[in-house]
Backbone bond lengths (Angstrom), bond angles and torsions (degrees), N, CA, C in turn:
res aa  C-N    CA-C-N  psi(-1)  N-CA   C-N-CA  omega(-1)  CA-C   N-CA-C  phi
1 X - - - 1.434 - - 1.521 109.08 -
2 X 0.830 119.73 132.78 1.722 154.42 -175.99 2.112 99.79 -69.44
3 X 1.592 104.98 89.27 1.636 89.91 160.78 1.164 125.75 -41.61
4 X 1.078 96.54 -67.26 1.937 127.97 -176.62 2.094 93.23 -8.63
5 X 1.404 93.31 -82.92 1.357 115.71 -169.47 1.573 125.20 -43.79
6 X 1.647 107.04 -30.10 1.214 116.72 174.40 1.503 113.12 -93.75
7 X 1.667 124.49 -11.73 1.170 105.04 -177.87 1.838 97.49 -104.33
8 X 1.353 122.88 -13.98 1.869 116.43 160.61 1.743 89.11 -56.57
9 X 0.821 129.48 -76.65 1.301 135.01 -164.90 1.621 124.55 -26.55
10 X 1.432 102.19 -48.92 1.342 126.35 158.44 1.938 119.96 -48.57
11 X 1.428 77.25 -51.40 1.829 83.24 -179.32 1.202 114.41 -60.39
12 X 1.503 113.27 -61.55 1.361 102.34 159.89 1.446 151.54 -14.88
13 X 1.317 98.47 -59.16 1.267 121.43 -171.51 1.986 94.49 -69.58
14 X 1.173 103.86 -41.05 1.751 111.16 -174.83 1.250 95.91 -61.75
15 X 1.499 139.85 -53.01 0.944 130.53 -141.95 1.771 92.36 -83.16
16 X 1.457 118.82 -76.21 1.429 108.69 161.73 0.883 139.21 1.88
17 X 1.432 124.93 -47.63 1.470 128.72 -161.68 1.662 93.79 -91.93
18 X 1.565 110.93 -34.88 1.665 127.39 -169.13 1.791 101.38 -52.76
19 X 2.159 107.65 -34.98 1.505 95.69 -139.54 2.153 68.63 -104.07
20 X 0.862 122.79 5.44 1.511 121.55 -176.88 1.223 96.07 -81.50
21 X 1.656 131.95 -55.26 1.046 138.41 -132.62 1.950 92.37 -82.26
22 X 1.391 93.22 -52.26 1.486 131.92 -158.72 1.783 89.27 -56.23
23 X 1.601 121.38 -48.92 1.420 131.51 162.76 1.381 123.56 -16.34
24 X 1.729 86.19 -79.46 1.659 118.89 -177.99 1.291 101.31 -61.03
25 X 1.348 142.84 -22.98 1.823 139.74 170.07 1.564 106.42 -52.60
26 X 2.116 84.89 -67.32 1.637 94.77 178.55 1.589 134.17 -37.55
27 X 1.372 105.08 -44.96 1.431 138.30 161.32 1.565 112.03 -42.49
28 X 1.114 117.46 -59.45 1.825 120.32 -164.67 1.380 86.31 -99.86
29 X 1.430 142.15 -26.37 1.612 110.43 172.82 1.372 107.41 -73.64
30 X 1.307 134.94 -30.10 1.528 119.77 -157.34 1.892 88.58 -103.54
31 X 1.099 136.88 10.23 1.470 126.98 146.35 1.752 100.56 -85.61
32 X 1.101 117.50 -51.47 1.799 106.72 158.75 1.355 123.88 -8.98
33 X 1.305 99.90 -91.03 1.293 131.18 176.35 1.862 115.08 -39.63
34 X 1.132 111.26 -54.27 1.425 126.40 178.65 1.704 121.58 -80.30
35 X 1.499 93.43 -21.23 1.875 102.23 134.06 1.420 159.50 -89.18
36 X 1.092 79.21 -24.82 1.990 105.50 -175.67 1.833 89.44 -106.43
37 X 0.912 138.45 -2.29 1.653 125.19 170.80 1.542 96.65 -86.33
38 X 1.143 138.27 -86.82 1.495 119.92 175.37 1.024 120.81 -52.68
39 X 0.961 148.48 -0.75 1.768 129.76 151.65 1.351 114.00 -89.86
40 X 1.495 121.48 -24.21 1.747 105.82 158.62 1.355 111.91 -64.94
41 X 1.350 126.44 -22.85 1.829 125.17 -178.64 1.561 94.89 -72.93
42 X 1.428 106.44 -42.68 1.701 89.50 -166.64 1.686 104.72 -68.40
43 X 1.688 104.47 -37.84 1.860 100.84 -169.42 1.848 90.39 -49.88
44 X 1.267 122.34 -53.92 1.217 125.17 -139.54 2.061 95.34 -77.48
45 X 1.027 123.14 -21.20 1.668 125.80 165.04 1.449 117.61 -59.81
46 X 1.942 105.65 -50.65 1.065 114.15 164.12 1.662 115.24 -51.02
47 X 0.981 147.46 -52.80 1.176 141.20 -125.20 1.935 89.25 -112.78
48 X 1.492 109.16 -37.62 1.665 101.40 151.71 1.367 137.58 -13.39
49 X 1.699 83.49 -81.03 1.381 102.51 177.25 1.362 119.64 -74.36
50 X 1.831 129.43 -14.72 1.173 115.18 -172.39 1.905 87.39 -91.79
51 X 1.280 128.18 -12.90 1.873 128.34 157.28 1.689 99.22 -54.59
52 X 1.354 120.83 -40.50 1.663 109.53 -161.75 1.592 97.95 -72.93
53 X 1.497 124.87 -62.22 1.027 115.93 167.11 1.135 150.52 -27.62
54 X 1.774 101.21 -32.30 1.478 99.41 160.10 1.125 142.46 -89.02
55 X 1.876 106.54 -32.31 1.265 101.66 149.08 1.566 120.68 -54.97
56 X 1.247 153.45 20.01 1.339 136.55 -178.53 1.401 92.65 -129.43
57 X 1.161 135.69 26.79 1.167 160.06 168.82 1.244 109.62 -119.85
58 X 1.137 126.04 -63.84 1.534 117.72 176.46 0.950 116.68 -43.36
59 X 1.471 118.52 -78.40 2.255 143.05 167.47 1.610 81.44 -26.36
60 X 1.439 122.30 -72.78 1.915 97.76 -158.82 1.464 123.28 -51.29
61 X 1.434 104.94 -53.71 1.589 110.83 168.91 1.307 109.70 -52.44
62 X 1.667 146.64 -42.58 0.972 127.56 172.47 1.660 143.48 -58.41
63 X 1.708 87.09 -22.18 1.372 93.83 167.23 1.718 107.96 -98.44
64 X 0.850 122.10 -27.21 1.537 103.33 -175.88 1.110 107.99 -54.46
65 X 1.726 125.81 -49.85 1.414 133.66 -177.41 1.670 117.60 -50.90
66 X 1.116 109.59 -45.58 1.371 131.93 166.88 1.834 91.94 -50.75
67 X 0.957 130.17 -101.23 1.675 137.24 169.21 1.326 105.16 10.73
68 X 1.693 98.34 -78.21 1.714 114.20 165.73 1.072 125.90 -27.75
69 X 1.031 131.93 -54.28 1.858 134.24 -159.53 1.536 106.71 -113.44
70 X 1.862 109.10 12.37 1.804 91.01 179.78 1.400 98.34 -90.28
71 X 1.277 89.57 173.13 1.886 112.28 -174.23 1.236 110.64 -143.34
72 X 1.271 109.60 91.61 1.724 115.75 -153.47 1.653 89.91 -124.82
73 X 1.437 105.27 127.06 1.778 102.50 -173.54 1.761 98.39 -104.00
74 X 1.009 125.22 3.77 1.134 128.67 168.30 1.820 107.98 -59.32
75 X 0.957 129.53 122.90 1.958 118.48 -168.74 1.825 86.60 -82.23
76 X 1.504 124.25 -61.10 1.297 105.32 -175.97 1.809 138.03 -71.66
77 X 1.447 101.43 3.31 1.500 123.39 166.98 1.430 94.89 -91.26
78 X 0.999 120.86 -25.52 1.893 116.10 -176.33 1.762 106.20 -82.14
79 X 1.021 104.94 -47.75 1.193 115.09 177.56 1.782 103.89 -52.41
80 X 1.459 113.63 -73.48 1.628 110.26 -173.51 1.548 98.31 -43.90
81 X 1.239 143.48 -68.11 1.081 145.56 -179.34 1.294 107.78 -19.97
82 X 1.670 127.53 -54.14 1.217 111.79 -150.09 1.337 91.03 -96.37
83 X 1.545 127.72 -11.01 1.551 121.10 174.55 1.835 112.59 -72.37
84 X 1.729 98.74 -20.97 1.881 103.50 -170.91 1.525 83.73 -68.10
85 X 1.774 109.28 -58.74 1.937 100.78 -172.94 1.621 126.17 -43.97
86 X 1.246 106.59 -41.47 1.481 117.44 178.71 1.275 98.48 -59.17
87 X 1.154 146.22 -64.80 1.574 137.84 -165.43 1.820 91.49 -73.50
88 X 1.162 146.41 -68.27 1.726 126.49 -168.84 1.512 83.18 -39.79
89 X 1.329 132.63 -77.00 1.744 112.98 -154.93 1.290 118.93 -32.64
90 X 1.468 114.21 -30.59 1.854 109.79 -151.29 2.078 74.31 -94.33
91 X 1.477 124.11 -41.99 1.102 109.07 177.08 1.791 119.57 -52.61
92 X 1.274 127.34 -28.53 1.145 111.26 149.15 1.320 174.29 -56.23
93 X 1.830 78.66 -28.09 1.465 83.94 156.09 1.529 145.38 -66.53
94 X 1.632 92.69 -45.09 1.277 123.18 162.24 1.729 114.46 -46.31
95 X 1.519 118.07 -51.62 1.499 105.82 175.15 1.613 111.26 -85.32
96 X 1.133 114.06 -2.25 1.708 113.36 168.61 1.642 102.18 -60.62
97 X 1.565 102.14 -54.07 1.727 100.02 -161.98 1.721 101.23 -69.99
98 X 1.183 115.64 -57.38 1.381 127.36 -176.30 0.953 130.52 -94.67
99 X 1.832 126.12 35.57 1.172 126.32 174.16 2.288 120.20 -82.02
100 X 1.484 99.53 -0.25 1.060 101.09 -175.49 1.639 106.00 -103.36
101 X 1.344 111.74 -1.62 1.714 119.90 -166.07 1.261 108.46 -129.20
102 X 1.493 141.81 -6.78 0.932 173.04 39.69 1.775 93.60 92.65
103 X 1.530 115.09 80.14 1.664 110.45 169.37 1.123 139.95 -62.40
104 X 1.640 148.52 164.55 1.158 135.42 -138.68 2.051 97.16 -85.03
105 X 1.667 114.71 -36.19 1.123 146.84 134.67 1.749 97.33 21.56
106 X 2.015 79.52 -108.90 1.693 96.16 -171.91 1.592 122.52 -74.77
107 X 1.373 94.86 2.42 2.151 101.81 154.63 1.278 94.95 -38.08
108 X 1.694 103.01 -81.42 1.298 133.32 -133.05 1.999 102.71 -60.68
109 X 1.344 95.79 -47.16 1.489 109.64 -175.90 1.722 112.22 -55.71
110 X 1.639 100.54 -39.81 1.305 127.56 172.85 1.116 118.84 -22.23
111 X 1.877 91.95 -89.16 1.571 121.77 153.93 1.564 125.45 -31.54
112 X 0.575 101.93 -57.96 2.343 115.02 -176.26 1.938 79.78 -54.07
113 X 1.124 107.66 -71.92 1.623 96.73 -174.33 1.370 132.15 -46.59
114 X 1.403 104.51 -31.00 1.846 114.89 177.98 1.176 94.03 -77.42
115 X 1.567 137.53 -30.37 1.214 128.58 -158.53 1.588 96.07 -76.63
116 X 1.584 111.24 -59.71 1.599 112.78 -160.97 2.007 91.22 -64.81
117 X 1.180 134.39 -20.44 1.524 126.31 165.44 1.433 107.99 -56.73
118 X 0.910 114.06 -58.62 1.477 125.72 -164.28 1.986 108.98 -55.78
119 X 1.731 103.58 -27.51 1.467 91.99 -170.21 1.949 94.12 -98.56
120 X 1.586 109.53 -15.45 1.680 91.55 155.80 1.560 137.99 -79.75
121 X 1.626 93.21 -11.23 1.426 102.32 166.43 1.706 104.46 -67.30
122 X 1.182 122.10 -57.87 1.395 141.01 -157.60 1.682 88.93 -38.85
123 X 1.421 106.17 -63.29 1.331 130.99 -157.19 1.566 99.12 -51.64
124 X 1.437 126.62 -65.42 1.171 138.94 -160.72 1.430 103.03 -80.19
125 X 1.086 126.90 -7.42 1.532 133.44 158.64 1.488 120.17 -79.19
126 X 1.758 106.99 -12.78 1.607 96.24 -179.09 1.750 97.03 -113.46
127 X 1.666 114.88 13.15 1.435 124.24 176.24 1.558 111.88 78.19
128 X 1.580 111.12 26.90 1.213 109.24 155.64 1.546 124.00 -115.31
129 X 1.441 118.14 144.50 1.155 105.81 -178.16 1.768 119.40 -102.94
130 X 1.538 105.20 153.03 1.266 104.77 -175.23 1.917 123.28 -55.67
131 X 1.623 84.70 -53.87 1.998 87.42 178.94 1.511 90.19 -99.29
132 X 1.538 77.97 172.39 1.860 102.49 -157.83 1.136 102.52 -117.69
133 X 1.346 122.94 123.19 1.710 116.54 -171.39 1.468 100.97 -82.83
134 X 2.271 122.68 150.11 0.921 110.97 -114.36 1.752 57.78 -151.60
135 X 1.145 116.50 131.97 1.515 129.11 170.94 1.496 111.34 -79.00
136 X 1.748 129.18 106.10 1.451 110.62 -171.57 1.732 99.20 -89.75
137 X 1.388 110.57 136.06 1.548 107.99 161.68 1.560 100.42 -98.40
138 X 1.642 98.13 139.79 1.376 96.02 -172.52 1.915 93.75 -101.28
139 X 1.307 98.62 -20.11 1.459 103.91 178.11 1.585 139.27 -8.08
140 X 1.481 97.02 -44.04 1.770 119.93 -168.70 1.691 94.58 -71.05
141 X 1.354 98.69 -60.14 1.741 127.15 -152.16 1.929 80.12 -64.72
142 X 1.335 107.36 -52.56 2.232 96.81 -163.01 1.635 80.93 -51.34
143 X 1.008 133.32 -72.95 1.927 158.00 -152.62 1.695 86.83 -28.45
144 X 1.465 98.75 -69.72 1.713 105.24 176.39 1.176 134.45 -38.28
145 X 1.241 112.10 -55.77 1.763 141.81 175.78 1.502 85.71 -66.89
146 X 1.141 128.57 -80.48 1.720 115.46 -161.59 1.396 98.39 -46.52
147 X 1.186 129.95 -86.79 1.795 122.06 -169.78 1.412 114.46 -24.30
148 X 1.386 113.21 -38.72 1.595 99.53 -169.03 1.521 110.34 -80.47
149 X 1.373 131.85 -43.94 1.771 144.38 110.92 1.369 87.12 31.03
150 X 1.595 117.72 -84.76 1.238 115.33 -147.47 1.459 119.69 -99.17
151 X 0.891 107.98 -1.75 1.893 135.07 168.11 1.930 104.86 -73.48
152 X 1.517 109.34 -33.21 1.561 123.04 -163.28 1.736 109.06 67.66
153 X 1.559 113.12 15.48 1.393 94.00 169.44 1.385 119.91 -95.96
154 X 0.912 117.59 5.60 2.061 123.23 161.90 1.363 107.52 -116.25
155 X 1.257 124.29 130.10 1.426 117.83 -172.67 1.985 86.46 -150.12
156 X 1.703 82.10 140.03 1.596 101.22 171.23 1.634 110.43 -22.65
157 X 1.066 100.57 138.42 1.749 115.65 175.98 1.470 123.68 46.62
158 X 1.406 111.15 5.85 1.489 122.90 -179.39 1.752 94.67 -85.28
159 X 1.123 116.35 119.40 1.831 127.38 177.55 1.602 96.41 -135.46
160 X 1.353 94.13 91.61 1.523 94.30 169.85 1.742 101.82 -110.52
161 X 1.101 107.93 144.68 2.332 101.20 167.83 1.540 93.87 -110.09
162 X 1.697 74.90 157.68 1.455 87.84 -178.57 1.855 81.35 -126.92
């Protein structure tokens, strides 16, 4: 028997098995790859939104606290103030129950709302108030009511619409 022949033979067979093996790698990394690439996008969406949540957690607690501790001697800057606090409370409850289910959605809507709170807080913290109290003259409306009074076309307890 011929070495020669059995050890080419051998190589062969090594090398074969080397570019088979080397295949089946290629094979199970790129099913790897073509699994674990969308589910790191999804871990990494998840983990977004569980970042959005917290910042919208932070900004709320920061302004309520802020709310809390102003000392605004203005009575109608005091007043908006205590109406901005009254709405974070009712916002608390709501993110107490559903701060873990909480969609990327009503973050956003969330936020835009703490934000437009946050610039009437701002406001009523430097003792100005947002609405402007508005002098009613009732003058026109008595003027009206008397003429018609005296015309007899409105008469006590007569409520007709037109």
């Amino acid at each position: 028997m011929d070495r020669s022949l059995f050890t080419a033979k051998f190589k062969r067979d090594y090398v074969a098995a080397s570019a088979v093996v080397i295949f089946f790698l290629i094979v199970v990394s790129e099913i790897t790859l073509a699994v674990g690439i969308p589910t790191y996008l999804l871990r990494s969406d998840i983990w977004a939104l569980q970042i959005k949540r917290q910042q919208l957690l932070t900004s709320f607690d920061t302004l309520r606290r802020t709310c809390n501790e102003a000392q605004i001697k203005d009575t109608a800057a005091d007043e908006e103030n205590k109406i901005v606090l009254w709405s974070l409370n009712l916002m608390a409850n709501y993110l107490r129950l559903h701060r873990q289910t909480i969609a990327a959605d009503e973050i956003a809507e969330i936020q835009k709302d703490i934000t437009d709170l946050r610039l009437i807080a701002g406001k009523a913290r430097q003792g100005k108030s947002v609405n402007q109290e508005m002098e009613l003259n009732p003058q026109p409306f008595l003027n009206a009511l008397t003429r018609q009074l005296a015309n007899g076309s409105a008469k006590p307890g007569n409520h007709e619409s037109k």
